[in-house]
C-alpha positions as CSV (number, residue, x, y, z in Angstrom):
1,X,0.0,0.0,0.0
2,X,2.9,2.5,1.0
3,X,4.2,1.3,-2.3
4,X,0.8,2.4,-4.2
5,X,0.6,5.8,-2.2
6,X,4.1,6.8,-3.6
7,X,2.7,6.2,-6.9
8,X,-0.3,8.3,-6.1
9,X,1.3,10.9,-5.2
10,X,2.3,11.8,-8.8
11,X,-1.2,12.2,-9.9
12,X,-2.2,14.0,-7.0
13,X,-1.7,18.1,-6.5
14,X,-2.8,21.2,-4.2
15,X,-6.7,21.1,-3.8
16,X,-7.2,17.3,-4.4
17,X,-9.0,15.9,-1.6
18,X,-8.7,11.8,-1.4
19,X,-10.9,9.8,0.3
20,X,-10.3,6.6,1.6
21,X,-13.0,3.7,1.9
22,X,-12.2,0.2,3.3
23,X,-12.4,-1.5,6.5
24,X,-10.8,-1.5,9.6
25,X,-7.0,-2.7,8.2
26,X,-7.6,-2.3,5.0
27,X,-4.3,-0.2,4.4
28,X,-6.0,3.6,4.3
29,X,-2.8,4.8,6.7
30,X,-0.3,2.5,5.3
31,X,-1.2,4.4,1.5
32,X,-1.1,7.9,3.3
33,X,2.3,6.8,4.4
34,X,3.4,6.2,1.2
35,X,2.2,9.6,0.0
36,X,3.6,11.6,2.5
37,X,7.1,10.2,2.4
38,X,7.0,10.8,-1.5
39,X,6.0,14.4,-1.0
40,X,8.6,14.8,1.2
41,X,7.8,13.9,4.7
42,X,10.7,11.7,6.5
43,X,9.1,11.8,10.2
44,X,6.3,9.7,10.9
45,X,3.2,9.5,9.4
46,X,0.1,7.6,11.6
47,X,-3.2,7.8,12.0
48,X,-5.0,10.4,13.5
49,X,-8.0,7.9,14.8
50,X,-7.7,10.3,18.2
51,X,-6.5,13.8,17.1
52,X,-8.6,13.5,14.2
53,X,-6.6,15.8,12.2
54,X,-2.7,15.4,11.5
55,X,-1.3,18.2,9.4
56,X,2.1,17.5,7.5
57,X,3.5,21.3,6.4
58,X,6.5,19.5,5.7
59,X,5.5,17.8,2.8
60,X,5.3,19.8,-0.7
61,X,2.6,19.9,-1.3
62,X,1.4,20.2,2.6
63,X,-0.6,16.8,3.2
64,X,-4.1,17.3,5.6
65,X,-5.0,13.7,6.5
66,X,-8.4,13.4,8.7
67,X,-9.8,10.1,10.2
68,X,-13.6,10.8,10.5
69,X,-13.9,7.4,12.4
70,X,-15.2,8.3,15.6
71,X,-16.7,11.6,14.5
72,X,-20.4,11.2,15.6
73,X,-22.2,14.1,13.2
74,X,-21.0,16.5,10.7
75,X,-21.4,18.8,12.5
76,X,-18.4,17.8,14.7
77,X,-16.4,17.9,11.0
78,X,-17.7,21.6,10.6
79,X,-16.7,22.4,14.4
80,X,-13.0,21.3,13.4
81,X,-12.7,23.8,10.7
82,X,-13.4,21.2,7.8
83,X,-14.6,24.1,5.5
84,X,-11.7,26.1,6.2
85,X,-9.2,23.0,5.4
86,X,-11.2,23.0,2.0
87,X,-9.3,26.7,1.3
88,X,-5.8,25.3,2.3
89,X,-3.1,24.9,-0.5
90,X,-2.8,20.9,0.5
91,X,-4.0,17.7,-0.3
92,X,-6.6,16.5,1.6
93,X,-6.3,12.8,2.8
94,X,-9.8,11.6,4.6
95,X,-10.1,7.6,6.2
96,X,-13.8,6.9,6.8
97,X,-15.2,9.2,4.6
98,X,-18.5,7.4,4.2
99,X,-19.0,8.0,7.5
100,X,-20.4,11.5,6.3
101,X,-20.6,11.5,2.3
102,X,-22.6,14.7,2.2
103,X,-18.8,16.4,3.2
104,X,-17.4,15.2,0.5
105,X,-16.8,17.7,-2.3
106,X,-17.9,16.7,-5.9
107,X,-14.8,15.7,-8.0
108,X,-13.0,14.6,-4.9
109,X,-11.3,11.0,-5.8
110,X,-12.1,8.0,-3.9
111,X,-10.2,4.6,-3.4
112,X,-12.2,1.9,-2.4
113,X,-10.4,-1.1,-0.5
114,X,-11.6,-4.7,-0.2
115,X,-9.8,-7.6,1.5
116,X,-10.0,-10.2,-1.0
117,X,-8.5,-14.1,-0.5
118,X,-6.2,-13.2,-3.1
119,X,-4.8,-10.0,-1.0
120,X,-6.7,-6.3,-1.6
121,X,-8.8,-5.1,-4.4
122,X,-9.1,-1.6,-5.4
123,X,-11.1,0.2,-7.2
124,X,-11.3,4.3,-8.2
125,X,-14.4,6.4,-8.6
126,X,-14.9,10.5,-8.5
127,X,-17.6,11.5,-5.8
């Protein structure tokens, strides 16, 4: 998956906003990682299940990933400046965004990830 990010990464600019769609372990942070360290980030990348939002400024472009799992409403998205985010310069990295597909803007790209027997499946759609 970090493998797949990287290569993601090339196709991805300032303004995109990714969503993410799979189960629990499905790989959504593992790609992120990959990403990041191809737009430059060298610390750390994990999931931000807890702090909801991790912000990478040292990635070019900057690299906003969100984890709407235990987000209860939209309007908790709103009350952590979601619309604001959607102004930033970045690209927008959302896990769980089915949680609250209403929030997603139209022409944002989603990656949908199965576990198959065979390993993962994944398949690409616009919202």
């Amino acid at each position: 998956m970090k493998a797949f990010g990287a290569k993601l990464s090339n196709q991805l600019s300032s303004g995109d906003i990714l969503a993410l769609i799979g189960d629990l372990g499905a790989g959504k942070t593992h790609l992120t990682q990959g990403i990041a360290e191809a737009l430059g980030r060298t610390d750390a990348v994990t999931s931000p299940t807890f702090s909801l939002v991790n912000e990478y400024t040292d990635c070019s472009p900057e690299l906003i990933h969100f984890d709407w799992y235990r987000m209860d409403s939209p309007e908790e998205l709103l009350a952590i400046g979601w619309e604001d985010y959607l102004d930033r310069d970045a690209i927008l990295v959302i896990e769980w965004p089915d949680r609250f597909p209403e929030m997603i803007p139209p022409a944002s790209h989603c990656i949908h990830i199965e576990h198959t027997p065979t390993g993962r499946h994944l398949s690409y759609a616009l919202a």
